[in-house]
PDB file of N, CA, C and O in Angstrom:
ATOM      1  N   UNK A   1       2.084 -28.537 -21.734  1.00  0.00           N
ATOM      2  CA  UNK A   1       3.218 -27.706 -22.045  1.00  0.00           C
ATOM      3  C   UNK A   1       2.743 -26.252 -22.122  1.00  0.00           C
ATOM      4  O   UNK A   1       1.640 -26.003 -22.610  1.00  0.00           O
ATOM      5  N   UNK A   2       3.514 -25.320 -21.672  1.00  0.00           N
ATOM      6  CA  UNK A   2       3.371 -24.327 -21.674  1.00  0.00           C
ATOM      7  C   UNK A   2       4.146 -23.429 -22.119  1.00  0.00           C
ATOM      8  O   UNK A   2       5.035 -23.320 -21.275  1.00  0.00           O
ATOM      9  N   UNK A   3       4.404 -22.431 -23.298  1.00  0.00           N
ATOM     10  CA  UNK A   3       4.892 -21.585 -24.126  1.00  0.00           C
ATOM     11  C   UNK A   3       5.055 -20.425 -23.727  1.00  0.00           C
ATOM     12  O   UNK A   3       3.886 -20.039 -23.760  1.00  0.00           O
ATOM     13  N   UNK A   4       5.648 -19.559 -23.366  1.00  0.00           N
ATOM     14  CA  UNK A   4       6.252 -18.369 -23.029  1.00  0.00           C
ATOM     15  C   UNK A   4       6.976 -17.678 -23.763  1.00  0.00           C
ATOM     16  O   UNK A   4       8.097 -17.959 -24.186  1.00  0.00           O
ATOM     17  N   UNK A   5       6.175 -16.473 -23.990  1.00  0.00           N
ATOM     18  CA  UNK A   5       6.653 -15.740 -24.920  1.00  0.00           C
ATOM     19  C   UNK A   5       7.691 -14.523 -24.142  1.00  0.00           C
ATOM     20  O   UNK A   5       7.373 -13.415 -23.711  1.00  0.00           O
ATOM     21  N   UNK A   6       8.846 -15.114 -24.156  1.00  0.00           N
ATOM     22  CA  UNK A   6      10.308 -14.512 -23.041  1.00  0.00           C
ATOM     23  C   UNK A   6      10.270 -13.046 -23.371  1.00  0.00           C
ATOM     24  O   UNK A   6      10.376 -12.336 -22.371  1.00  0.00           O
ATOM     25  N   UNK A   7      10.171 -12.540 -24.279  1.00  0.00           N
ATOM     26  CA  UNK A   7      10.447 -10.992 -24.704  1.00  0.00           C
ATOM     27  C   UNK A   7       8.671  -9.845 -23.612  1.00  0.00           C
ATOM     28  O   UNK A   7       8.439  -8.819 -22.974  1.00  0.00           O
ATOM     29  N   UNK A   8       8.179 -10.784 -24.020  1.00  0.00           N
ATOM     30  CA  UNK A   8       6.644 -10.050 -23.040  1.00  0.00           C
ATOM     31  C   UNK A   8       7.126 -10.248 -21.827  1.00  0.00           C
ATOM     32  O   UNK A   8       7.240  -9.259 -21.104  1.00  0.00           O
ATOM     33  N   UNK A   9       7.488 -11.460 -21.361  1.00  0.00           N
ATOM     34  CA  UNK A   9       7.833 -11.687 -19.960  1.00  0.00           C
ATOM     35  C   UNK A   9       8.883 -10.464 -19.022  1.00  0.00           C
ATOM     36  O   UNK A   9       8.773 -10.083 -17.856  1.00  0.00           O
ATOM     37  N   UNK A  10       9.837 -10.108 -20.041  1.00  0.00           N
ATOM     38  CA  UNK A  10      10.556  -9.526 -19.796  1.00  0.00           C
ATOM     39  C   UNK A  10      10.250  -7.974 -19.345  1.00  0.00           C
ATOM     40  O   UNK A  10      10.590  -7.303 -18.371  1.00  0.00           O
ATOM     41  N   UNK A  11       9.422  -7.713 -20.547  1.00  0.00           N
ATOM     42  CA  UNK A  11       8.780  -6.300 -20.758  1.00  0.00           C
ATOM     43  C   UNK A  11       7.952  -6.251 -19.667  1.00  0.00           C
ATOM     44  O   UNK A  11       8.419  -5.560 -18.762  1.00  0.00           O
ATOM     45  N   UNK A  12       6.504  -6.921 -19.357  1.00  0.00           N
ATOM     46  CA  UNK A  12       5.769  -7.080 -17.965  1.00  0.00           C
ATOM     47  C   UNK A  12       6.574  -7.123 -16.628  1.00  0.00           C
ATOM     48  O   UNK A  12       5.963  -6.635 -15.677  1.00  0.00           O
ATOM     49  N   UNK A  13       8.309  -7.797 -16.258  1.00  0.00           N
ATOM     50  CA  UNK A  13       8.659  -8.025 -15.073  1.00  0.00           C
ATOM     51  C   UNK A  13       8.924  -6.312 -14.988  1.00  0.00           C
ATOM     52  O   UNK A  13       8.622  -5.614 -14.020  1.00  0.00           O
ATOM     53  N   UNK A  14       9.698  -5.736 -16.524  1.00  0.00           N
ATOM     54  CA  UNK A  14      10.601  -4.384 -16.075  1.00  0.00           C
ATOM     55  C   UNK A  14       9.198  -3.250 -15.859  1.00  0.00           C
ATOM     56  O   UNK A  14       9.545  -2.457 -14.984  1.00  0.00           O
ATOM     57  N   UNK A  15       7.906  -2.945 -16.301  1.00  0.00           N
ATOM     58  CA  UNK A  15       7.106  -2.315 -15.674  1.00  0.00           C
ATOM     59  C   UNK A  15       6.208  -3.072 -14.455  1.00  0.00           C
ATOM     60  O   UNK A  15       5.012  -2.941 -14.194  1.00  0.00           O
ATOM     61  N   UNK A  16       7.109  -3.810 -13.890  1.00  0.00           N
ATOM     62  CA  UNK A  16       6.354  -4.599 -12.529  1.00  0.00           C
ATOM     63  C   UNK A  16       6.793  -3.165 -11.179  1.00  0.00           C
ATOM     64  O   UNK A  16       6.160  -2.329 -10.535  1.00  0.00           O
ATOM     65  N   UNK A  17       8.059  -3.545 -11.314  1.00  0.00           N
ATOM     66  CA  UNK A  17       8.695  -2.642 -10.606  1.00  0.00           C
ATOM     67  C   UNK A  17       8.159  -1.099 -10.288  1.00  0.00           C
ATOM     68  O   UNK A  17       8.134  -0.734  -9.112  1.00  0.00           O
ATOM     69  N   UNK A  18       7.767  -0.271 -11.257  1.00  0.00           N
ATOM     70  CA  UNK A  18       7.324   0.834 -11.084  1.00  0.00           C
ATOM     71  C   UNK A  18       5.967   0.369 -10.914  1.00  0.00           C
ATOM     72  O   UNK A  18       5.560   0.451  -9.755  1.00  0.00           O
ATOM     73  N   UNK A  19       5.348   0.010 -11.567  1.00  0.00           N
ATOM     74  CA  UNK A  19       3.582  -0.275 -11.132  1.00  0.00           C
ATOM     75  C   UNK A  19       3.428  -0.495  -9.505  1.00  0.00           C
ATOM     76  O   UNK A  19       2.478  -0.071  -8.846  1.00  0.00           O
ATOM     77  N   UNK A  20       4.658  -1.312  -8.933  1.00  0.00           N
ATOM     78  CA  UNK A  20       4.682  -1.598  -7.699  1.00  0.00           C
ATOM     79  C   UNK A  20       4.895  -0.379  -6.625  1.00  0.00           C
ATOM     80  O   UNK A  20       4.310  -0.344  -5.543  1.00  0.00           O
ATOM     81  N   UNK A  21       5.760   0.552  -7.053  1.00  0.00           N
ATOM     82  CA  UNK A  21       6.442   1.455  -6.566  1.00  0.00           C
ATOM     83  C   UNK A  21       5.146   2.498  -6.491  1.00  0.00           C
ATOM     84  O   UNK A  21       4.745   2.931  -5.410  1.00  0.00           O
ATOM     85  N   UNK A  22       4.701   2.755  -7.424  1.00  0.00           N
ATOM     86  CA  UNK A  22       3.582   3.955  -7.406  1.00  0.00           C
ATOM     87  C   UNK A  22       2.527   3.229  -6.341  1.00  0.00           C
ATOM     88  O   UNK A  22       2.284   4.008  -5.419  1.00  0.00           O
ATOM     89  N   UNK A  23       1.744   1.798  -6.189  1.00  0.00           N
ATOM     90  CA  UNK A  23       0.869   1.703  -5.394  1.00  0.00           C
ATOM     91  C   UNK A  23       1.579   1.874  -4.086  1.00  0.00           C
ATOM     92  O   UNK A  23       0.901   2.466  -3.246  1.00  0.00           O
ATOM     93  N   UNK A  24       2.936   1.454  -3.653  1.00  0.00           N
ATOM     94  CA  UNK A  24       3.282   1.524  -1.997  1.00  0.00           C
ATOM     95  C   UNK A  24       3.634   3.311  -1.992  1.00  0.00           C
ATOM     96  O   UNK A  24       3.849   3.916  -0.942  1.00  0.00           O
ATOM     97  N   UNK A  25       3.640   3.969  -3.348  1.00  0.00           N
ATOM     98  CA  UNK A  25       3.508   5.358  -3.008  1.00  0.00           C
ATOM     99  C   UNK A  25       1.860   5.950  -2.336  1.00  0.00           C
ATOM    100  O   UNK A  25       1.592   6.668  -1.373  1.00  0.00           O
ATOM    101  N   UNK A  26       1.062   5.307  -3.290  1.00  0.00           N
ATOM    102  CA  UNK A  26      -0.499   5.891  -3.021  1.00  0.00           C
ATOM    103  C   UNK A  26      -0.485   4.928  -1.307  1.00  0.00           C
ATOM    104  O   UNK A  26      -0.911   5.525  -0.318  1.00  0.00           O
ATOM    105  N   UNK A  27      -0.077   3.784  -1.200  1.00  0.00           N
ATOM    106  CA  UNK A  27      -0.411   3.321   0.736  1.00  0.00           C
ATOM    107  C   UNK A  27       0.322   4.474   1.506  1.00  0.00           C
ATOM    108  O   UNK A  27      -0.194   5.074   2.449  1.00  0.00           O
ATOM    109  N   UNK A  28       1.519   4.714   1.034  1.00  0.00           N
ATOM    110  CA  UNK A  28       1.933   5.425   2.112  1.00  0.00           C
ATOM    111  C   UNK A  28       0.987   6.825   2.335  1.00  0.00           C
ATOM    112  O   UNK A  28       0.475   7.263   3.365  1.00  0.00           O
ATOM    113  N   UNK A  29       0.970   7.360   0.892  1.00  0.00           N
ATOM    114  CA  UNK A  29      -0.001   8.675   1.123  1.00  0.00           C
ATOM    115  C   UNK A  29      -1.375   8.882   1.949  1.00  0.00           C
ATOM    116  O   UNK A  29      -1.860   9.936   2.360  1.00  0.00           O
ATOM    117  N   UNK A  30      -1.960   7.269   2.093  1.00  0.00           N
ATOM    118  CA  UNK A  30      -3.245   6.990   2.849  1.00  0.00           C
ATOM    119  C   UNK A  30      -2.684   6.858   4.035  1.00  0.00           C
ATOM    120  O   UNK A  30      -3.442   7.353   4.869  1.00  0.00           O
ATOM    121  N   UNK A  31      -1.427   6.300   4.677  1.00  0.00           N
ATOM    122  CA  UNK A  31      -1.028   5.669   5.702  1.00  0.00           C
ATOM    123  C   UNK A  31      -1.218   7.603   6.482  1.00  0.00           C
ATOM    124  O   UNK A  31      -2.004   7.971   7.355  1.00  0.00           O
ATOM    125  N   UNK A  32      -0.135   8.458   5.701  1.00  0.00           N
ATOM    126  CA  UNK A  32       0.109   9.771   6.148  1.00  0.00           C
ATOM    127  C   UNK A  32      -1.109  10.498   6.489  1.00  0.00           C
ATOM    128  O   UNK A  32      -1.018  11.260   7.451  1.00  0.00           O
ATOM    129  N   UNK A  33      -2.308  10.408   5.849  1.00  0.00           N
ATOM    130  CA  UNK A  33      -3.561  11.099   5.558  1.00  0.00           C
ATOM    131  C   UNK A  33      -4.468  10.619   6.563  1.00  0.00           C
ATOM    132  O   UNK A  33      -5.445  11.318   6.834  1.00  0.00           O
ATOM    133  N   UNK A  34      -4.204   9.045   7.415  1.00  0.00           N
ATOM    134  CA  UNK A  34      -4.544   8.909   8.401  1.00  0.00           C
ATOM    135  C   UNK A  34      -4.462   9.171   9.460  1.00  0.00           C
ATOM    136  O   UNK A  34      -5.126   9.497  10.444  1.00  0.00           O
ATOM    137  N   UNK A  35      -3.184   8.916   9.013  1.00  0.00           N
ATOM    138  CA  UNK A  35      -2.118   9.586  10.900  1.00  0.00           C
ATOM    139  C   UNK A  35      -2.509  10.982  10.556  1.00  0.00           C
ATOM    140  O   UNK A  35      -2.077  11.441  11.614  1.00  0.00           O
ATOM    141  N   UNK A  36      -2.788  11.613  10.187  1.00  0.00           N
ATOM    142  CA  UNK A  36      -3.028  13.369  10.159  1.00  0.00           C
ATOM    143  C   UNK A  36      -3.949  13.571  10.664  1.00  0.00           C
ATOM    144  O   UNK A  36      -3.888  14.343  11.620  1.00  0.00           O
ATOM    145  N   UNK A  37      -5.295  12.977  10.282  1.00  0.00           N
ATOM    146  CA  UNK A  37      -6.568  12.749  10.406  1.00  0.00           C
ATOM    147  C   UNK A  37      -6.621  11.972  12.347  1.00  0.00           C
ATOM    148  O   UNK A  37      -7.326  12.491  13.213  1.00  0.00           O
ATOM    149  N   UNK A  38      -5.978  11.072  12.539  1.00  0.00           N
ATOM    150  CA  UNK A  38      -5.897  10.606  13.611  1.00  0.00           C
ATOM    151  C   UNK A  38      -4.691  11.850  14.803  1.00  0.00           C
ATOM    152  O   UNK A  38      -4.427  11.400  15.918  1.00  0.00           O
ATOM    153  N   UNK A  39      -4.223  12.981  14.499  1.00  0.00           N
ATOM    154  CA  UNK A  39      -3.583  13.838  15.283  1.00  0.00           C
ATOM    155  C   UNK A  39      -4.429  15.250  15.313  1.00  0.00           C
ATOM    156  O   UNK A  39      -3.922  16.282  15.753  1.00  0.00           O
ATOM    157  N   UNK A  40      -5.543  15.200  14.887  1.00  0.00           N
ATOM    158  CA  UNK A  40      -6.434  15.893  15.159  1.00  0.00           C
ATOM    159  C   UNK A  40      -7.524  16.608  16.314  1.00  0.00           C
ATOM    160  O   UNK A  40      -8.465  17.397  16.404  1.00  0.00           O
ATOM    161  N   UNK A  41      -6.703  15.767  17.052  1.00  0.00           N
ATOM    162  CA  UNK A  41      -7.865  16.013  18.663  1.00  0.00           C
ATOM    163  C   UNK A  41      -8.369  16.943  19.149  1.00  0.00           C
ATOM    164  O   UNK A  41      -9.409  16.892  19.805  1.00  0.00           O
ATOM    165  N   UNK A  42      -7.528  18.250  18.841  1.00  0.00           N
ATOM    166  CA  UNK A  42      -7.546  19.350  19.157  1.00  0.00           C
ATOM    167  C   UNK A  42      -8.467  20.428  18.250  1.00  0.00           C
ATOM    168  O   UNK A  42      -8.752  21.596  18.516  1.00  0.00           O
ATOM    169  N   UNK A  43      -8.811  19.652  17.140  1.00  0.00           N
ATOM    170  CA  UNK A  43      -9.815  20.053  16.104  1.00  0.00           C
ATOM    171  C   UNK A  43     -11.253  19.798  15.936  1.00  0.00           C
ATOM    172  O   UNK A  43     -12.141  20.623  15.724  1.00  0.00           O
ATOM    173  N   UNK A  44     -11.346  18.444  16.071  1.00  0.00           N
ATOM    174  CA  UNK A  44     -12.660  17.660  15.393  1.00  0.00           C
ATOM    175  C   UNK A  44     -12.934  17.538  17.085  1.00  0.00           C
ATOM    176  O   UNK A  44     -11.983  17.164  17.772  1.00  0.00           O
ATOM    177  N   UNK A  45     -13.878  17.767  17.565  1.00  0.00           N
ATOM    178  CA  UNK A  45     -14.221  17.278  18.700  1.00  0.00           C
ATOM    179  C   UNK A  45     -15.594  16.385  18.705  1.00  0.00           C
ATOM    180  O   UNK A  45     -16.428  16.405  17.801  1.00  0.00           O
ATOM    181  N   UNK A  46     -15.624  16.059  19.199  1.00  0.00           N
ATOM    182  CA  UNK A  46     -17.199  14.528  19.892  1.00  0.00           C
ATOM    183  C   UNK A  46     -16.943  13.122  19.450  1.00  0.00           C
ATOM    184  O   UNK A  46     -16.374  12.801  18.407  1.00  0.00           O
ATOM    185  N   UNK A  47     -17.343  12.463  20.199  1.00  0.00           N
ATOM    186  CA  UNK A  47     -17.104  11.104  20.153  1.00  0.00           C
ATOM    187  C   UNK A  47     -17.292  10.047  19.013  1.00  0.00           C
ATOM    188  O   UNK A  47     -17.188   8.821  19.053  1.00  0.00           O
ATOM    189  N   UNK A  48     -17.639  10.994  17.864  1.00  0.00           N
ATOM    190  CA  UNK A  48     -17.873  10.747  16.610  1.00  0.00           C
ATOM    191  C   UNK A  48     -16.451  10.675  15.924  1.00  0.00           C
ATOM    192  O   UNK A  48     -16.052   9.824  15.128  1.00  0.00           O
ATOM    193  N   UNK A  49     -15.876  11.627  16.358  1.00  0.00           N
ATOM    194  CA  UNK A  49     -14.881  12.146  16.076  1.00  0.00           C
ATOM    195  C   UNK A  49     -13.411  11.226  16.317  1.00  0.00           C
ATOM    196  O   UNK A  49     -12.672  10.845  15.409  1.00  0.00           O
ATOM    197  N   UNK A  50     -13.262  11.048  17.423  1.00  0.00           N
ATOM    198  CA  UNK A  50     -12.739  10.315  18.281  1.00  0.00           C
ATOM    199  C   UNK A  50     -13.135   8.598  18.288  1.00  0.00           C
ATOM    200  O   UNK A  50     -12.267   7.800  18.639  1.00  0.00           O
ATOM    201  N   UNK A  51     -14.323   8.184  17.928  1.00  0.00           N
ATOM    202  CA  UNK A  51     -14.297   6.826  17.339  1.00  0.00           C
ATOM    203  C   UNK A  51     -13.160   6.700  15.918  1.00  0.00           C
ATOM    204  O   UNK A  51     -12.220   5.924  15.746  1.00  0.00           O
ATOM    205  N   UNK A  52     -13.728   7.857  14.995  1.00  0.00           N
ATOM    206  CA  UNK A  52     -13.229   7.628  13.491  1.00  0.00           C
ATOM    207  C   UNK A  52     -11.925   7.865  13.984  1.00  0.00           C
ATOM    208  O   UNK A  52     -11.838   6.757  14.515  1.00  0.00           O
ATOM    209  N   UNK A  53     -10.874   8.377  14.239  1.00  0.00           N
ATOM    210  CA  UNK A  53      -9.560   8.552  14.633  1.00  0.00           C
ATOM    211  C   UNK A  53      -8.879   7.278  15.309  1.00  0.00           C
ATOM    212  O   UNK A  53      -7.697   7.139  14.995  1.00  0.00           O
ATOM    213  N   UNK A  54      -9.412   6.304  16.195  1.00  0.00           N
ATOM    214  CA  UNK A  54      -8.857   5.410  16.704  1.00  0.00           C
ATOM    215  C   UNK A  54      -9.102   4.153  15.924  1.00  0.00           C
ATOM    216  O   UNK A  54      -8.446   3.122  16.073  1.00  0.00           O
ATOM    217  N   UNK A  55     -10.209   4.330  14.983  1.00  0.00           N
ATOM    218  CA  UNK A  55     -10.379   3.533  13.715  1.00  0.00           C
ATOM    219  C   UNK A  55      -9.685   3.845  12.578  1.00  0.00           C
ATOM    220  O   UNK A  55      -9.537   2.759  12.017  1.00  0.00           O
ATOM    221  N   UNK A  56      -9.184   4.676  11.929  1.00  0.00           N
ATOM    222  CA  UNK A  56      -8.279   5.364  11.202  1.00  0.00           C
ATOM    223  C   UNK A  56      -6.527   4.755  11.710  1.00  0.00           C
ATOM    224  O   UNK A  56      -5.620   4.386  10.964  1.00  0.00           O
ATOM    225  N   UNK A  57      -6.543   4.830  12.995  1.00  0.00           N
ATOM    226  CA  UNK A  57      -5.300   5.063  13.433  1.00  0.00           C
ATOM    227  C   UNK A  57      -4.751   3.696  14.011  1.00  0.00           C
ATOM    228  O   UNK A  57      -3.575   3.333  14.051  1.00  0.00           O
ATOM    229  N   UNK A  58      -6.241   2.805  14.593  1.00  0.00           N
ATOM    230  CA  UNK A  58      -5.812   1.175  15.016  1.00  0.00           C
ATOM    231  C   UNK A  58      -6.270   0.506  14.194  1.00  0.00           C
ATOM    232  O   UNK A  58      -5.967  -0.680  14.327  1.00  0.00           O
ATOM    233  N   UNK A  59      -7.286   0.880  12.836  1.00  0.00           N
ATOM    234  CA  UNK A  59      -6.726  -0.588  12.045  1.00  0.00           C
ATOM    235  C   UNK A  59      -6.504  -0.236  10.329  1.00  0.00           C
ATOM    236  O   UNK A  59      -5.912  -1.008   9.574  1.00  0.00           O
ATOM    237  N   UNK A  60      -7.059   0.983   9.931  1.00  0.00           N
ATOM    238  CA  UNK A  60      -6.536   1.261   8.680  1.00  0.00           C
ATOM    239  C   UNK A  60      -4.861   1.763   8.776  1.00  0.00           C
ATOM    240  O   UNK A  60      -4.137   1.500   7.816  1.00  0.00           O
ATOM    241  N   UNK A  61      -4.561   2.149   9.408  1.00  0.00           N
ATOM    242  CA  UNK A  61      -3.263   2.481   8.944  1.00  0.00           C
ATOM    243  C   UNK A  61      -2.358   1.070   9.081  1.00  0.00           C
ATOM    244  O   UNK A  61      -1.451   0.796   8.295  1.00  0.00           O
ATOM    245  N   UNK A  62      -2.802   0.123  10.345  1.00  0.00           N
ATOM    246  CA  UNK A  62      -2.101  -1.243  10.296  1.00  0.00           C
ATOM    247  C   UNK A  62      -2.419  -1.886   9.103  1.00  0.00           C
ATOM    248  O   UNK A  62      -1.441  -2.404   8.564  1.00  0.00           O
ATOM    249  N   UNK A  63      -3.584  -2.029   8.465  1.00  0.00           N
ATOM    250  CA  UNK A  63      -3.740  -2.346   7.465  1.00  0.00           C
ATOM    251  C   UNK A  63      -3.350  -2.072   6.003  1.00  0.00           C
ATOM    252  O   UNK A  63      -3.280  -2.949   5.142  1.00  0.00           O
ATOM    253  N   UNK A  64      -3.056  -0.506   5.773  1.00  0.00           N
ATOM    254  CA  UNK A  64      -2.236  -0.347   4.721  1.00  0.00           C
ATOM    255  C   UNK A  64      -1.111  -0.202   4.882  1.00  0.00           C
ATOM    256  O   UNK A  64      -0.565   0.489   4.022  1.00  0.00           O
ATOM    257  N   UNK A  65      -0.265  -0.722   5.955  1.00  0.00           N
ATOM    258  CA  UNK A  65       1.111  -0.995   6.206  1.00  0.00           C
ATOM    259  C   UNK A  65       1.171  -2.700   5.805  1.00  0.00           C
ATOM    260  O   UNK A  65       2.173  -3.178   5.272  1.00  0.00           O
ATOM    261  N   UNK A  66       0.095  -3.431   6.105  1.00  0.00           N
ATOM    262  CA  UNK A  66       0.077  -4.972   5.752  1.00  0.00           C
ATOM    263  C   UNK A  66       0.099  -4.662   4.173  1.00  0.00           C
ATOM    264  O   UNK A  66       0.876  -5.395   3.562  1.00  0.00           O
ATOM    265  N   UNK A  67      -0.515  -3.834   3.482  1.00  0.00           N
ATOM    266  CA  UNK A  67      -0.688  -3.754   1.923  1.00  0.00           C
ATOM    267  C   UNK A  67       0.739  -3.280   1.183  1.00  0.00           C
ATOM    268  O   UNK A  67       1.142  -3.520   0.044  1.00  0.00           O
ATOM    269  N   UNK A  68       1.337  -2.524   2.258  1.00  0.00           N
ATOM    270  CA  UNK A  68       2.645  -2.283   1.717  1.00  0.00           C
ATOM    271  C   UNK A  68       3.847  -3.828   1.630  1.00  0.00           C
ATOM    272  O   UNK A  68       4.666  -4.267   0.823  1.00  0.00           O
ATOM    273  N   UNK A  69       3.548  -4.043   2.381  1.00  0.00           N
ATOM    274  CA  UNK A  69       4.130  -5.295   2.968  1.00  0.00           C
ATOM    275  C   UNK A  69       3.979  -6.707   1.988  1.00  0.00           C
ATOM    276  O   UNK A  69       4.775  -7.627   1.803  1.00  0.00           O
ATOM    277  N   UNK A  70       3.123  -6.553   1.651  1.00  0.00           N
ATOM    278  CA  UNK A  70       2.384  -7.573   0.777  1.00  0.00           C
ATOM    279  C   UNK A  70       2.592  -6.860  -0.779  1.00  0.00           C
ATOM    280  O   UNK A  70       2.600  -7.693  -1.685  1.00  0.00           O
ATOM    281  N   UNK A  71       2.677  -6.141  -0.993  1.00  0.00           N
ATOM    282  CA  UNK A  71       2.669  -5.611  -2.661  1.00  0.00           C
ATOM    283  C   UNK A  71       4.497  -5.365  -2.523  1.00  0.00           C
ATOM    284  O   UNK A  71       5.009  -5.291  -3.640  1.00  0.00           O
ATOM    285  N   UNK A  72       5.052  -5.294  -1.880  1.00  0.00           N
ATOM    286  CA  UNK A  72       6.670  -4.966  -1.928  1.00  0.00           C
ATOM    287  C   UNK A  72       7.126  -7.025  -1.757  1.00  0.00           C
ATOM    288  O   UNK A  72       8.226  -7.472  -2.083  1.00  0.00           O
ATOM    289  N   UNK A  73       6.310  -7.641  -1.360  1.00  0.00           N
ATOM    290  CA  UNK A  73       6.741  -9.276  -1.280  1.00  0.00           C
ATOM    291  C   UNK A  73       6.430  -9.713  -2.664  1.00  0.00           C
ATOM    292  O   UNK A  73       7.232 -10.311  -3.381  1.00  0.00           O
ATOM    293  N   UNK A  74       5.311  -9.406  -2.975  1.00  0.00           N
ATOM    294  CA  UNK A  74       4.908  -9.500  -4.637  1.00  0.00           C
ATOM    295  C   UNK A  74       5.409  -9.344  -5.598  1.00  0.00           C
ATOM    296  O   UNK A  74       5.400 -10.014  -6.631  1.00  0.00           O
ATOM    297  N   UNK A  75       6.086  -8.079  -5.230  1.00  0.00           N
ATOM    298  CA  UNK A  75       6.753  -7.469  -6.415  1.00  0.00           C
ATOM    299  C   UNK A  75       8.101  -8.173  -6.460  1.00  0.00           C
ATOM    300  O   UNK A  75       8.535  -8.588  -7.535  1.00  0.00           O
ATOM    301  N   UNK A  76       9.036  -8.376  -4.883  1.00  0.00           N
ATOM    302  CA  UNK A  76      10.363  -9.063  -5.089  1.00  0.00           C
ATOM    303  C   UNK A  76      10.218 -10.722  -5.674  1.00  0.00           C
ATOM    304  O   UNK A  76      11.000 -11.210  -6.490  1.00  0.00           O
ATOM    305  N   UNK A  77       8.975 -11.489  -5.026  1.00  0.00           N
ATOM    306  CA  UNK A  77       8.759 -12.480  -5.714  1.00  0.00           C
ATOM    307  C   UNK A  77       8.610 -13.407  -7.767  1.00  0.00           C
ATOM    308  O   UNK A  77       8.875 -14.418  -8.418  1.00  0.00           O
ATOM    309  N   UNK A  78       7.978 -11.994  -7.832  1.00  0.00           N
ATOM    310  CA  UNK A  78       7.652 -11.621  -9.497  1.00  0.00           C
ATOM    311  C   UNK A  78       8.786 -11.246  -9.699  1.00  0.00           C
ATOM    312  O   UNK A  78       9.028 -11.994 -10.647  1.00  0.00           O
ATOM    313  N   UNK A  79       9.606 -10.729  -9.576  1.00  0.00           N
ATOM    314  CA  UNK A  79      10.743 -10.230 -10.273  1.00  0.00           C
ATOM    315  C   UNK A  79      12.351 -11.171 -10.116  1.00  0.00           C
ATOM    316  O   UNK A  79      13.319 -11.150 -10.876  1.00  0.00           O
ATOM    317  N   UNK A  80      12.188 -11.782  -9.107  1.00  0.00           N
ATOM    318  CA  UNK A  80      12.931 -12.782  -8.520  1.00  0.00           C
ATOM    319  C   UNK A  80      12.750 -14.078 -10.019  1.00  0.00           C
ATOM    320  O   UNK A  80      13.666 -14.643 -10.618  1.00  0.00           O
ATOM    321  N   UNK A  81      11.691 -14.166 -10.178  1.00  0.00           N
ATOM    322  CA  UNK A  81      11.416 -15.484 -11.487  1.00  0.00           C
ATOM    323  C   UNK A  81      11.757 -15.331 -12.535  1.00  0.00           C
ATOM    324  O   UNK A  81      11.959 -16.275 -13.298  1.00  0.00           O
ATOM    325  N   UNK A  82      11.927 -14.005 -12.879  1.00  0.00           N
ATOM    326  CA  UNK A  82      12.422 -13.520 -14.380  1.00  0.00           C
ATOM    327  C   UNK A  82      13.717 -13.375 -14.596  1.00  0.00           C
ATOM    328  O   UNK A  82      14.122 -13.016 -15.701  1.00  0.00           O
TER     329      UNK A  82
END
C-alpha cells in the first residue's frame, strides 16, 4: 500500500508546469545559439570551423528539439495524473 500525501502532490504537479516551462525556455535558447553559431560562414572561416557548424546545426540542435519534445510529454503526462 501506498500513502499519498494529496496536498504535496498537488503543490509538486502546480510548480511542475513552470519548472517545465523555464527548461524548454533554456532548449530553445541553445537551439537559437546554435543556429546563430551555425549561420556564421561568412565569419569563422577553416574547416574547423565548418565541421563545428554542421555539428551544431545536424545533431545538437535536432537533439535539443528531441529534449523539448520529451520534457513538454513529461510535463503533460505528470500533470495529466493529478
Amino acid at each position: 500500500m501506498v500513502k499519498v500525501n494529496y496536498g504535496s502532490l498537488q503543490t509538486q504537479s502546480s510548480s511542475l508546469s513552470p519548472a517545465s516551462q523555464s527548461r524548454v525556455a533554456g532548449f530553445r535558447s541553445l537551439i537559437s545559439a546554435f543556429e546563430s553559431f551555425g549561420g556564421s560562414a561568412g565569419e569563422l572561416l577553416g574547416s574547423g570551423y565548418d565541421s563545428a557548424r554542421a555539428y551544431a546545426t545536424g545533431v545538437m540542435v535536432p537533439y535539443y528539439q528531441g529534449c523539448i519534445l520529451y520534457s513538454e510529454a513529461v510535463a503533460a503526462l505528470l500533470c495529466r495524473r493529478t
